[in-house]
C-alpha positions in Angstrom: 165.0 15.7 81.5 163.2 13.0 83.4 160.0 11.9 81.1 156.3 12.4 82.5 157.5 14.4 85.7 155.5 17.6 84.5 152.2 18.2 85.2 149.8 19.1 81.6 149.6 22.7 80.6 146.7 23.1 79.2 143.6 26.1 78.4 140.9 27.0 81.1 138.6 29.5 81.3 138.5 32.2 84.5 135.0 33.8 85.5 135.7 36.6 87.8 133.7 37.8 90.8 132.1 40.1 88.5 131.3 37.6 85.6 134.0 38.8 83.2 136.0 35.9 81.9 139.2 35.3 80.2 141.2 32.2 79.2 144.7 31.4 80.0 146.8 28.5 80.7 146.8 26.6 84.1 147.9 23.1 85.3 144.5 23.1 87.3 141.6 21.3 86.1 141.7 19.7 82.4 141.4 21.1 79.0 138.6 23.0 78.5 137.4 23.5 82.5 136.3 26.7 84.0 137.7 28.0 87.2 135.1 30.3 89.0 137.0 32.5 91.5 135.6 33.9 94.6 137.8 36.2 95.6 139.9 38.1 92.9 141.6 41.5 92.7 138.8 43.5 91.8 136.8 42.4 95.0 139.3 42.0 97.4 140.1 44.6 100.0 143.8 43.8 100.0 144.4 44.8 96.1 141.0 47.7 96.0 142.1 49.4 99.9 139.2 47.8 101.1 137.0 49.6 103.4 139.3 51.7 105.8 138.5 51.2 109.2 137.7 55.4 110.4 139.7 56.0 113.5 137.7 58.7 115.9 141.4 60.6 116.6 139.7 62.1 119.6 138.4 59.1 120.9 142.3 57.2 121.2 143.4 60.3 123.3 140.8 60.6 125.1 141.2 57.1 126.0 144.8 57.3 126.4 144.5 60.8 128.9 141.9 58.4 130.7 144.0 55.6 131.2 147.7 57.2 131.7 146.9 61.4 132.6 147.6 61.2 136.1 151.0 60.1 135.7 154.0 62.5 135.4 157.1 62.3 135.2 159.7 63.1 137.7 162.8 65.3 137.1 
C-alpha cells in the first residue's frame, strides 16, 4: 500500500439532538473534537415516522366526483 494516502482515524465525541453523547471513531475533526448533530435518528421524521400527514378520505372523493362525476363511459 501507497504511504500517507489514508486519512487519520481517530476518537470524537457525538452529542445528539437530545444531549446524549457517545464516542466513536471518525475521520472528521481531530482527536479529541466533538461533533454536535442536528438532525439524528431520534429526531428525524424519516427514521421516528414523523408526523403523518391525515388525509380527509372524504374530502379526495369528493373532490374527485367534483372534478370527473359527469363523465361516463360509453358501451
Amino acid at each position: 500500500m501507497k504511504a500517507d494516502i489514508h486519512p487519520d482515524y481517530h476518537k470524537i465525541k457525538v452529542v445528539m439532538t437530545d444531549g446524549t453523547t457517545f464516542e466513536t471513531y471518525s475521520t472528521w475533526g481531530k482527536e479529541g473534537d466533538t461533533l454536535t448533530l442536528e438532525i439524528d435518528p431520534k429526531s428525524h421524521p424519516a427514521w421516528t415516522g414523523g408526523a403523518q400527514r391525515l388525509v380527509d378520505k372524504g374530502g379526495q372523493v369528493a373532490r374527485f366526483q367534483k372534478r370527473f362525476g359527469s363523465f361516463t363511459l360509453k358501451r
